[in-house]
C-alpha positions as CSV (number, residue, x, y, z in Angstrom):
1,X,80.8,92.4,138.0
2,X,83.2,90.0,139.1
3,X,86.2,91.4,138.6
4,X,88.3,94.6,137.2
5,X,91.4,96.7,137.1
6,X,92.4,99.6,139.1
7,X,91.9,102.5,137.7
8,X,94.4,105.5,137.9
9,X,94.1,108.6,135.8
10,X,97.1,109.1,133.1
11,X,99.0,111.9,134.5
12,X,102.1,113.8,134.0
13,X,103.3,113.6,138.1
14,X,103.1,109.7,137.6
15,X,106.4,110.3,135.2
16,X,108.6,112.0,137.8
17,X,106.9,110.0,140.9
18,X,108.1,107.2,139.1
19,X,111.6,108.4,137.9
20,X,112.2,109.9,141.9
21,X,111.1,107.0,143.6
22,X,112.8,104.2,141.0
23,X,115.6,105.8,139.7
24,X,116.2,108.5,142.2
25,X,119.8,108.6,142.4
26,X,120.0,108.7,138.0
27,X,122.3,111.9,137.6
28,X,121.0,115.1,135.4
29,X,124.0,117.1,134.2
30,X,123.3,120.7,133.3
31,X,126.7,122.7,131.3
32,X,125.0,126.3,131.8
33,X,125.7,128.8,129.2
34,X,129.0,130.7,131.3
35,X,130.9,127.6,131.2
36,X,129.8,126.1,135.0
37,X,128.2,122.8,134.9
38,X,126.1,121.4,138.0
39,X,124.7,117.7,138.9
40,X,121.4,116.6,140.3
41,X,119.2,113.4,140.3
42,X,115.7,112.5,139.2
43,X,114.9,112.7,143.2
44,X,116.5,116.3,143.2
45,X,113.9,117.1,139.8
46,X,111.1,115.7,141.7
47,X,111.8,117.9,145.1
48,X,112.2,120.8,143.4
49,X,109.7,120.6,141.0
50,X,107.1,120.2,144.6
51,X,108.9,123.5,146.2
52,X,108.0,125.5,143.0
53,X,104.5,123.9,142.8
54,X,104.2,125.4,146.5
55,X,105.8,128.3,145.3
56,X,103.4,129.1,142.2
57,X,100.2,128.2,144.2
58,X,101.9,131.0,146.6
59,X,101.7,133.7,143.8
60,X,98.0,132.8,143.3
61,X,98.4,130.5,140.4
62,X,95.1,128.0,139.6
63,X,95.1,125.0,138.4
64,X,94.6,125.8,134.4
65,X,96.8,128.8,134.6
66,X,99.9,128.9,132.0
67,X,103.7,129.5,132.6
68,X,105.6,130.1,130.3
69,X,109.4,129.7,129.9
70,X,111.6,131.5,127.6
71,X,114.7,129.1,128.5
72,X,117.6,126.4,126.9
73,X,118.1,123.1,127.9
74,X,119.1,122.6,131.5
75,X,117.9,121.0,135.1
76,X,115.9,123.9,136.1
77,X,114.1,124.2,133.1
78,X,113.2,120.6,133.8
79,X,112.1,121.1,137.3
80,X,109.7,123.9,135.8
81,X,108.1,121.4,133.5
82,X,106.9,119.0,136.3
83,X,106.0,122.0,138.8
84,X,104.1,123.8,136.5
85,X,102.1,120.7,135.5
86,X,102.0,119.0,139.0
87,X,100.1,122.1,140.5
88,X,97.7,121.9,138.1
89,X,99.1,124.1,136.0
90,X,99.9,124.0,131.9
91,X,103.6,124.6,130.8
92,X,104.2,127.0,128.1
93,X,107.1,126.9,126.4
94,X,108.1,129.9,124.2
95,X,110.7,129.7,121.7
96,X,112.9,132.7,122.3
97,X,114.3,132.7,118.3
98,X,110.8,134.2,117.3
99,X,110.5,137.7,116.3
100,X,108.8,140.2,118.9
101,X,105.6,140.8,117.3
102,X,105.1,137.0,117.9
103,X,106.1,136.6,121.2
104,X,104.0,139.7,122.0
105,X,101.4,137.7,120.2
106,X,101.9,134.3,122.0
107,X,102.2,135.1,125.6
108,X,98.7,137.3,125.2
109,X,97.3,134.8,123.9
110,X,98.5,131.9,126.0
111,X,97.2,134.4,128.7
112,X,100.4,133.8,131.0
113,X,100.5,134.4,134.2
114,X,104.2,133.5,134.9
115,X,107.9,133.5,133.0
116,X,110.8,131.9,133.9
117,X,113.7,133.0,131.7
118,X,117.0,132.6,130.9
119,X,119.2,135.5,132.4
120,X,120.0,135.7,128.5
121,X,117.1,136.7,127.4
122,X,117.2,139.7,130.0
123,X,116.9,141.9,126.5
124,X,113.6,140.3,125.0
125,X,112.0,140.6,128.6
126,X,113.3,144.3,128.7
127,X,111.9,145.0,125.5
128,X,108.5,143.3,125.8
129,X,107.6,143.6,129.0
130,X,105.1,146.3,128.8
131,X,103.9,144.6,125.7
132,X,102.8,141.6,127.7
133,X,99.6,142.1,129.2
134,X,99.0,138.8,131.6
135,X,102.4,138.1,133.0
136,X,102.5,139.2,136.8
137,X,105.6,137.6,138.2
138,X,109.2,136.8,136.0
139,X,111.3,134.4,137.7
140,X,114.9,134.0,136.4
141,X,116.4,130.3,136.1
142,X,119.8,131.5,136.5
143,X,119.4,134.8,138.0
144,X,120.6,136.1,141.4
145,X,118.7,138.2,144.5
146,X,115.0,137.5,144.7
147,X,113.8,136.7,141.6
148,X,116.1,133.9,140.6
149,X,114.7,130.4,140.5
150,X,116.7,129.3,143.5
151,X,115.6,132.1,145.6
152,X,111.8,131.6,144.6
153,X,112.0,127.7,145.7
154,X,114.3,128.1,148.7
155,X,111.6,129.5,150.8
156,X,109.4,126.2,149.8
157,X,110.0,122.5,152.1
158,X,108.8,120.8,149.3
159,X,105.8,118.9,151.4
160,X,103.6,118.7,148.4
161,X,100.6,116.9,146.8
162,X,100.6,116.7,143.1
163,X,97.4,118.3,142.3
164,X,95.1,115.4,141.4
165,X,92.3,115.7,138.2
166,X,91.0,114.1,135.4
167,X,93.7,112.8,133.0
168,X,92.0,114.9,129.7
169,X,93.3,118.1,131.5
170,X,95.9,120.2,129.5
171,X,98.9,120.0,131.0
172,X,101.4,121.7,128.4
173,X,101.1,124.5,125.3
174,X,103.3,124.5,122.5
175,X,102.7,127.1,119.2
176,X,103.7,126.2,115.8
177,X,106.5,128.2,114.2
178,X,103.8,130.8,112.4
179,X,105.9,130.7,109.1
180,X,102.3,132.4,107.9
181,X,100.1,134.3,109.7
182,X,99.9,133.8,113.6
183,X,101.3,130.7,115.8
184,X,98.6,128.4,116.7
185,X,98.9,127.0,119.9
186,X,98.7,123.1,120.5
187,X,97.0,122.1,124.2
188,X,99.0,118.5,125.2
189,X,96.6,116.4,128.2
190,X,98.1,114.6,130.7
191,X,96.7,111.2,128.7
192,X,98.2,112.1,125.6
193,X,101.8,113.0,126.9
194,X,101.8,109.8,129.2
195,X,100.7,107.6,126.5
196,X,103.4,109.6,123.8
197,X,105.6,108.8,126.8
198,X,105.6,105.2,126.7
199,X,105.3,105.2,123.2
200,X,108.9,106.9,122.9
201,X,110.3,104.4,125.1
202,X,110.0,101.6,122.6
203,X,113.2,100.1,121.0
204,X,111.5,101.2,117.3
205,X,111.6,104.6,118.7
206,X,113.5,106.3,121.0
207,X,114.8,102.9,122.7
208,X,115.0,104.3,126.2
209,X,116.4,102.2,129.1
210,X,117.6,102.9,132.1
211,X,121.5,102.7,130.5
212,X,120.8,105.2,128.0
213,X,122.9,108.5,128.5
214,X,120.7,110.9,126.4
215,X,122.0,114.5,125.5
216,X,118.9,115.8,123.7
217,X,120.4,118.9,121.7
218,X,116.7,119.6,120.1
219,X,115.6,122.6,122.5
220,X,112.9,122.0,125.1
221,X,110.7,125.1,123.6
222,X,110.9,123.0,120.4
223,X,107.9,120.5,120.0
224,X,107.7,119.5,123.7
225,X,112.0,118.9,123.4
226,X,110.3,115.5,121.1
227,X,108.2,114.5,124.5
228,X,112.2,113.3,125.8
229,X,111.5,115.3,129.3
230,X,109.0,113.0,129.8
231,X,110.0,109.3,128.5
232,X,113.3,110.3,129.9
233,X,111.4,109.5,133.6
234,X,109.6,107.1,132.4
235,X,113.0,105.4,131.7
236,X,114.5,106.4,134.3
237,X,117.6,107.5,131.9
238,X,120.4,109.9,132.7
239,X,120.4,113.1,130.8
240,X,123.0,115.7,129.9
241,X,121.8,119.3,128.8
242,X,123.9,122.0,127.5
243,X,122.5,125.6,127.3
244,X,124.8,126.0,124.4
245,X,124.8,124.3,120.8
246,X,128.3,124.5,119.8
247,X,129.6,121.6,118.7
248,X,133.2,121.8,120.8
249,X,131.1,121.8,123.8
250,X,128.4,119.1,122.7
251,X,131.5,116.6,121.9
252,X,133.5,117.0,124.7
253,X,130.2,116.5,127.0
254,X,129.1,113.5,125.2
255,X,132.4,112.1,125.4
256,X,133.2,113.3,129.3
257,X,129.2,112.2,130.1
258,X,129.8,108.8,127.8
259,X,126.7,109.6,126.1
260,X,124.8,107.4,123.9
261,X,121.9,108.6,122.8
262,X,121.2,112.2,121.0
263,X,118.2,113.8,118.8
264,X,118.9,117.3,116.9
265,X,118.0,118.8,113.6
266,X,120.2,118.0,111.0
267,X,122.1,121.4,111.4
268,X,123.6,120.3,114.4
269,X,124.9,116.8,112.9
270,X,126.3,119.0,109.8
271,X,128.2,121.4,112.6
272,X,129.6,118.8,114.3
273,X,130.7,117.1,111.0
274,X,132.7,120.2,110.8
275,X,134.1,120.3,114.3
276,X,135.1,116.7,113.2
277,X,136.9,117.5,110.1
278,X,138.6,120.3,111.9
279,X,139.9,118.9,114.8
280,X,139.5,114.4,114.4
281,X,137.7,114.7,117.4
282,X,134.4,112.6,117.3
283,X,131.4,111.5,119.6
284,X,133.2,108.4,121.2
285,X,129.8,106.7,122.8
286,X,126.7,107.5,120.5
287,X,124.9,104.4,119.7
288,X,121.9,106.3,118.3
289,X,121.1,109.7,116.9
290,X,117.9,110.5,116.2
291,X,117.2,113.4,113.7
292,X,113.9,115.4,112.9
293,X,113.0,119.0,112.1
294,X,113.6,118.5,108.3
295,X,114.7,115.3,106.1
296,X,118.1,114.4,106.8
297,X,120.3,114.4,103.9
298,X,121.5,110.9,102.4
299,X,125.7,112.3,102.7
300,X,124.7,112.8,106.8
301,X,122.7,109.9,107.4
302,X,125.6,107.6,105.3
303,X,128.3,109.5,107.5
304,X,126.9,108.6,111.0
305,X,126.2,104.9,110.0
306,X,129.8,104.7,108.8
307,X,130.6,105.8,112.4
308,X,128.5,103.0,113.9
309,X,125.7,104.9,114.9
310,X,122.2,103.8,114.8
311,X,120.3,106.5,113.0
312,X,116.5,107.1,113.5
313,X,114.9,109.0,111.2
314,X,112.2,110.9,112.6
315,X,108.8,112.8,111.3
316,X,106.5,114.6,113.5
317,X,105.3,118.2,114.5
318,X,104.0,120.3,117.2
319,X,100.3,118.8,116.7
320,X,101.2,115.7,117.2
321,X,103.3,115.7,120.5
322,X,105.4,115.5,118.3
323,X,106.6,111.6,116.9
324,X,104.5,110.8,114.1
325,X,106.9,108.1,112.7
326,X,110.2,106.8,113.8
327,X,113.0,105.0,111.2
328,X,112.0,101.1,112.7
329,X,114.3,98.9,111.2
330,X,112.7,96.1,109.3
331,X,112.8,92.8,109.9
332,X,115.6,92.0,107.2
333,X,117.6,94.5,108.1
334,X,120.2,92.2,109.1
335,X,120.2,90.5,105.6
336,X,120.3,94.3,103.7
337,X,123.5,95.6,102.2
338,X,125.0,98.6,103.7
339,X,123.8,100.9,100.4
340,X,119.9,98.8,101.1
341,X,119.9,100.2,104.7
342,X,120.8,104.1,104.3
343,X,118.0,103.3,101.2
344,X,115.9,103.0,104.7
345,X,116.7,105.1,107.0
346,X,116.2,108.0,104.1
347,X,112.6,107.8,104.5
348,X,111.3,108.9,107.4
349,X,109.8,105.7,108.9
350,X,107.0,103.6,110.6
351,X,104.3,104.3,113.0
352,X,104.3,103.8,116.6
353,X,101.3,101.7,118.0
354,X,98.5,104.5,118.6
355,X,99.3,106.1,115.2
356,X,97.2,106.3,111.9
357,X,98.8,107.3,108.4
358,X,96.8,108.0,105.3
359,X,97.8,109.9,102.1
360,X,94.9,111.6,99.9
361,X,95.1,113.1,96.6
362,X,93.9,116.6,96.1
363,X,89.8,114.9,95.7
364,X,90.7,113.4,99.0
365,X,90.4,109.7,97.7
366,X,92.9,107.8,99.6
367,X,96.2,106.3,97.5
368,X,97.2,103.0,98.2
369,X,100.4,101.9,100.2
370,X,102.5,101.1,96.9
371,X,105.5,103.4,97.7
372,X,104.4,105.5,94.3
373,X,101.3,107.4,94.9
374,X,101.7,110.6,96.6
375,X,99.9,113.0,97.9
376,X,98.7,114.7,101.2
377,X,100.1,113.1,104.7
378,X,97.0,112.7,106.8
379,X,97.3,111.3,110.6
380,X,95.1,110.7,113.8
381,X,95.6,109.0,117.3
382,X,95.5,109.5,121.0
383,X,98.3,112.0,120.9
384,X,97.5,113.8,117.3
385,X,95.4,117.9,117.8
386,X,92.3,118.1,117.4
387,X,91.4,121.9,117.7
388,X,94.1,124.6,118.4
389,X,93.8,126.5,121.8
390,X,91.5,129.2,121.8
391,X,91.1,128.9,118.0
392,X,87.4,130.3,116.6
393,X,88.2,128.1,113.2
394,X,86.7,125.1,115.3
395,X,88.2,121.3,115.1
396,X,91.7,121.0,112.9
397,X,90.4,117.5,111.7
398,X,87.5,116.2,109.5
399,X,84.6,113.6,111.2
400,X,87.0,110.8,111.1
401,X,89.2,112.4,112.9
402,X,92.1,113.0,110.5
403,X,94.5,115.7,110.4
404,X,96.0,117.0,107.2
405,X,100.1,117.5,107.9
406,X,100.6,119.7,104.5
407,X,103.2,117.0,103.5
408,X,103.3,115.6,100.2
409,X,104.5,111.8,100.9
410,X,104.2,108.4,99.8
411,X,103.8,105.0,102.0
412,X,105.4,102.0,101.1
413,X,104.0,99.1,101.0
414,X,105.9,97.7,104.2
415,X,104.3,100.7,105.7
416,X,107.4,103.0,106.0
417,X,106.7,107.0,105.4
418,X,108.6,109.0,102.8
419,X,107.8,112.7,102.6
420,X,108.4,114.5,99.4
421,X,107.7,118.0,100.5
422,X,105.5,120.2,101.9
423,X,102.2,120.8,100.1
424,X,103.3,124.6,99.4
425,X,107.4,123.4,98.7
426,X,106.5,121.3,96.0
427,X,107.8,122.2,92.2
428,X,105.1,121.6,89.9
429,X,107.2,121.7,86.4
430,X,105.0,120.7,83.3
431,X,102.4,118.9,85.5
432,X,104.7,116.7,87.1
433,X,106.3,117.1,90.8
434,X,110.0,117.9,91.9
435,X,110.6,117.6,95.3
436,X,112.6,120.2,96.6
437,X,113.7,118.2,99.5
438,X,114.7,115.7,97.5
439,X,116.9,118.1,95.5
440,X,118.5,119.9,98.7
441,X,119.8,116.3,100.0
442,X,121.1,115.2,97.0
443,X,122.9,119.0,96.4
444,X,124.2,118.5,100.2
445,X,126.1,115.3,99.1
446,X,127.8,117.0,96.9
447,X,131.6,117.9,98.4
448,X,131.9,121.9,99.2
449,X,128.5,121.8,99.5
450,X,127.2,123.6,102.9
451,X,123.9,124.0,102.4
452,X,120.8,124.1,99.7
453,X,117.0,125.5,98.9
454,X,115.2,124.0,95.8
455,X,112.6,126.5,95.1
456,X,110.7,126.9,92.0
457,X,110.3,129.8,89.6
458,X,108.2,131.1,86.7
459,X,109.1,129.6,83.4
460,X,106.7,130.2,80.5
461,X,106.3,127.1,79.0
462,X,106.5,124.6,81.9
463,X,105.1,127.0,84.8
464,X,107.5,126.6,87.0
465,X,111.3,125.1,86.7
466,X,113.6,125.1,89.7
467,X,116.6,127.0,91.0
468,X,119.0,125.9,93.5
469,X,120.9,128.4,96.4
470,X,123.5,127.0,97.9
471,X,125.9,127.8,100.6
472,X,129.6,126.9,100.2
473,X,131.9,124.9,103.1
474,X,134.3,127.6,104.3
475,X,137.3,127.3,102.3
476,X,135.4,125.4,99.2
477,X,135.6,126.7,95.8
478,X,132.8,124.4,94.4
479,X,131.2,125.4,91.3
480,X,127.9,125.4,89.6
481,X,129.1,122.6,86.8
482,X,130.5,120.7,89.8
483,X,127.1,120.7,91.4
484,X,125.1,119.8,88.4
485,X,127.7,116.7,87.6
486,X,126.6,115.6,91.3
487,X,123.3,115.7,90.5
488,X,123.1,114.5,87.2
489,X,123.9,110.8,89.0
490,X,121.3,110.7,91.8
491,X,117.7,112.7,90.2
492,X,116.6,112.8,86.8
493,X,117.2,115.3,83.9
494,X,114.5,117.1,84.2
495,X,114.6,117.9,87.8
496,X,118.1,119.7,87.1
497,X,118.5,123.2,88.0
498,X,118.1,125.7,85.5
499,X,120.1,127.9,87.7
500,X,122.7,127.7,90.5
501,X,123.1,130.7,92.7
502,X,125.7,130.8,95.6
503,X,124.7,132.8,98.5
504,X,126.4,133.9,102.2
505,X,123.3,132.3,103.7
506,X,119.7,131.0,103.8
507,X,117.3,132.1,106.4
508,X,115.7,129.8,109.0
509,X,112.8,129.4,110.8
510,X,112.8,129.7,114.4
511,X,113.1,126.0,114.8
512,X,116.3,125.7,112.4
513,X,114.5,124.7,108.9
514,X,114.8,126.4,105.7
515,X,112.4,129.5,105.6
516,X,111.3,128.6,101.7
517,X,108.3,131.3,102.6
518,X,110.6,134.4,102.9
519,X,113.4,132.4,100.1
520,X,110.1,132.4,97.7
521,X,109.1,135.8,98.2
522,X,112.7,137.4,97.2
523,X,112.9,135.4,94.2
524,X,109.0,136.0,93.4
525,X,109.8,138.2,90.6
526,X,112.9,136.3,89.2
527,X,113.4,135.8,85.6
528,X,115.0,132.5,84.3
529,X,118.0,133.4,81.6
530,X,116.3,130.7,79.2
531,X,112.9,132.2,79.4
C-alpha cells in the first residue's frame, strides 16, 4: 500500500476535546430552578466532566457500567454526559415525568450503578429507593454536604485520560416512553452519536455554527435532548439552559442571552404564544426554532414564520438518535409564496445524508414517492436501532436492515416526509383513512382553540367515525358549530366530527404528546348519538 488515512476511532470525548480546546472560552449559562443562574465555558464542561470521570472510576465504576440521571437542563447535567461516557461508561438518562412502576422498571433494567439527581426529585428518590436494586451511590447536582455534585468532583484535579476503545462501544441509553407495555431501552455507540453529531450540524438541519446561541427547551432525558449536547461541541456554540419551562423565564433568557436558535415540542411554542398575547413580550433574537415530539400545527408554524423565524420541522424518535428528517428548505423556496412555504414546512421534511426512508403497505410492497400513497414509515442508517438493550425479541429490523416507525406517512416526490399518524391513531371510517393529526392541527387553528385529540369511535355502519376533545383558551367561549365552521374550510366532509366534546384537559405522555392510548380506552365504550 502506498498510501492511506489516519485512522482514529469515532468517539464521544473527541466532541468536548474539540469544543475545550477550540472554543474553550464559548459561555454555557445554566438559570437553576430557585431563580440563581451560573456561567461556565466549554473548557470548564471538559475539566469537570475529567474530575467526575476520576471521581466515578473512584467508586468502582467499569467501563460498560450505566449512570443514570434523573435531572433538567443545566451545566452540570452536561458535565455528567461527557464524564460518564469519557470513563468508559454509558449515560442513562431517565425521564423523571414517568410513573414509578416504570422507573422502578428502567433503572433495574438499565442495571445502574450510579444517579445523579435533581435536588427536586428528592421525593421520587425517597420513594424508590429501596425499589432500586443496582444503584450504590446517588449524587445530587444541586445538592449541598457530601453528596452534591460539587462536593463529589472537588476532591478530583481533573488529570485525566479519556478512556480509549473501539468506536462501536455504547456510550449512552435512552428508553422509549412505554405508552404500552414496558420501555425498551435504545444503546447509542460512540460511532453513531459522532456521526448524528455532524449530521445535526448541517445548515438543512440544525444549522450550528459557532454564532449560534441555542437554548434547547426539549429536556436532556428526552431522546438524547435531539443529540444537541453533542453537535453543540461539535459547533463549538453557546448554550443557555433553564431547569424550568415557563415561558416568562424562557423569554426573558432568550432575550437577556440574545438567543437564536431553540428546539421544543410544540406545547412550549403554544405557551409562549400565550405569554405573548398576555404581556407583547416576544423572543427578540430567534432566527430558528426547531419543533418535534408531535406535528406542529399549521396556526403555530404560520405564527413563528410571521415573526421572522426560520421553522424546522422535525421527525425522529428515541431509536434513531433521534433526527430522522429535518424541514430542508427546497431549492425554490425563494421563488414560493408565503402560503407555498408554511404548505412546506407542514410536513415534516427531508433526510439527512446517512438516512434511508421507505413507506410499505400493510403486504410490505414498497409505495412509490408520489406524495399520495401512504402507508408504514420504514428507516435505516448508521444512527437508526437495531436491537433494543437487553431485549430477548432479537433484532428490531428485518434482513435489510429496515426499521418499522408505526407511522402512517407519505413521501413526496421531491423526497420530503409527511406523516399522517401513527399506525394505531389512524381513523379507519368506511375503508378510507382520517388522520387524526391532521384533524387536531386544523381544530388548533381554530381561535379559542387550546388544544385537540381526534380519536375514533364505533359507528355501525362505517366502523369507526371520529370525535374531537378539545381544550378551550382561558377566557374563550368557542363553541362546537364554531369549530365545525373552521373545519369545514381546511378537511373534507367526511372527516368532520360527529361529535365535539369540551374537556378541562387531555392527558400526556411523559414526553408532552397526546396520550391517544389512555384518551381511547375512556371513550372505548362510547356511543355516537346518530348510531
Amino acid at each position: 500500500m502506498l498510501g492511506g488515512m489516519q485512522d482514529f476511532e469515532l468517539r464521544v470525548p473527541r466532541l468536548i476535546d474539540h469544543a475545550a480546546r477550540e472554543h474553550w472560552g464559548r459561555e454555557i449559562v445554566s438559570r437553576w430552578a430557585d431563580g440563581s443562574e451560573t456561567r461556565t465555558t466549554w473548557a470548564g464542561i471538559a475539566r469537570d466532566a475529567k474530575k467526575l470521570a476520576q471521581a466515578l472510576e473512584r467508586m468502582g465504576l467499569k467501563p460498560g457500567d450505566r449512570v443514570a440521571t434523573l435531572g433538567m437542563n443545566h451545566s452540570r447535567h452536561l458535565v455528567a454526559w461527557y464524564g460518564a461516557i469519557g470513563m468508559g461508561g454509558v449515560i442513562h438518562t431517565i425521564n423523571p415525568r414517568l410513573f414509578d412502576e416504570q422507573l422502578v422498571y428502567i433503572a433495574n433494567h438499565a442495571e445502574d450503578r450510579v444517579l445523579i439527581y435533581d435536588k427536586a426529585f428528592q421525593p421520587i428518590v425517597d420513594r424508590l429507593r429501596d425499589q432500586w436494586t443496582s444503584i450504590e451511590q446517588y449524587i445530587v447536582f444541586d445538592g449541598d454536604g457530601a453528596s452534591s455534585f460539587e462536593a463529589v468532583i472537588a476532591g478530583e484535579d481533573g488529570n485525566y485520560a479519556w478512556h480509549e476503545g473501539p468506536e462501536r462501544d455504547p456510550c449512552m441509553l435512552c428508553y422509549t416512553s412505554g405508552t404500552t407495555g414496558n420501555p425498551k431501552g435504545v444503546l447509542y455507540t460512540h460511532r453513531s452519536t459522532v456521526i448524528h453529531a455532524l449530521a445535526e450540524i448541517q445548515p438543512a438541519v440544525f444549522d450550528l455554527d459557532t454564532r449560534a446561541v441555542a437554548l434547547p427547551v426539549v429536556p436532556m432525558f428526552h431522546a438524547a435532548a435531539w443529540g444537541l449536547p453533542f453537535a453543540g461541541a461539535a459547533a463549538g456554540i453557546k448554550f443557555v439552559y433553564s431547569a424550568v419551562n415557563d415561558p416568562v423565564v424562557l423569554c426573558d433568557l432568550m432575550n437577556r442571552e440574545k438567543v437564536t436558535h431553540s428546539a421544543g415540542v410544540p406545547t412550549v411554542w403554544l405557551a409562549m404564544f400565550q405569554h405573548m398575547d398576555a404581556t407583547g413580550a416576544k423572543p427578540e433574537h430567534l432566527q430558528l426554532v426547531t419543533i418535534g415530539g408531535s406535528a406542529a400545527p399549521r396556526a403555530m408554524i404560520e405564527r413563528l414564520m410571521k415573526m421572522g423565524i426560520r421553522v424546522n420541522h422535525a421527525w425522529g424518535m428515541t431509536e434513531t438518535s433521534p433526527i430522522g428528517t429535518m424541514g430542508a428548505r427546497s431549492p425554490d423556496w425563494d421563488d414560493l409564496s408565503f402560503e407555498q412555504r408554511v404548505d412546506q414546512v407542514c410536513r415534516q421534511g427531508r433526510v439527512p445524508f446517512g438516512v434511508e426512508l421507505r413507506v410499505v403497505d400493510d403486504e410490505g410492497v414498497v409505495q412509490p414517492r408520489d406524495g399520495v400513497s401512504s402507508g408504514r414509515l420504514q428507516i435505516r442508517g448508521p444512527w437508526i436501532i437495531e436491537q433494543y438493550f437487553q431485549d430477548a425479541g432479537g433484532a428490531a429490523v428485518d434482513a435489510d436492515n429496515w426499521f418499522d416507525t408505526g407511522d402512517v406517512s407519505v413521501l413526496h416526490p421531491d423526497g420530503t416526509m409527511q406523516i399522517t399518524d401513527r399506525a394505531k391513531d389512524v381513523i379507519k371510517s368506511g375503508g378510507e383513512w382520517i388522520s387524526s393529526v391532521d384533524l387536531e392541527n386544523c381544530a388548533v387553528g381554530c381561535a379559542g382553540v387550546g388544544e385537540a385529540a381526534a380519536i375514533g369511535v364505533y359507528h355501525p355502519k362505517w366502523d369507526e367515525r371520529p370525535i374531537l376533545l378539545v381544550v378551550r383558551k382561558p377566557g374563550s367561549e368557542v363553541t362546537a358549530d364554531e369549530i365545525q365552521a373552521h373545519l369545514s374550510k381546511h378537511v373534507a366532509k367526511w372527516w368532520l366530527p360527529d361529535e365535539i366534546h369540551f374537556v378541562e384537559s387531555l392527558p400526556h405522555t411523559a414526553t408532552g404528546k397526546l396520550l391517544k392510548t389512555a384518551i381511547r380506552d375512556q371513550y372505548k365504550d362510547f356511543k355516537l348519538a346518530a348510531a
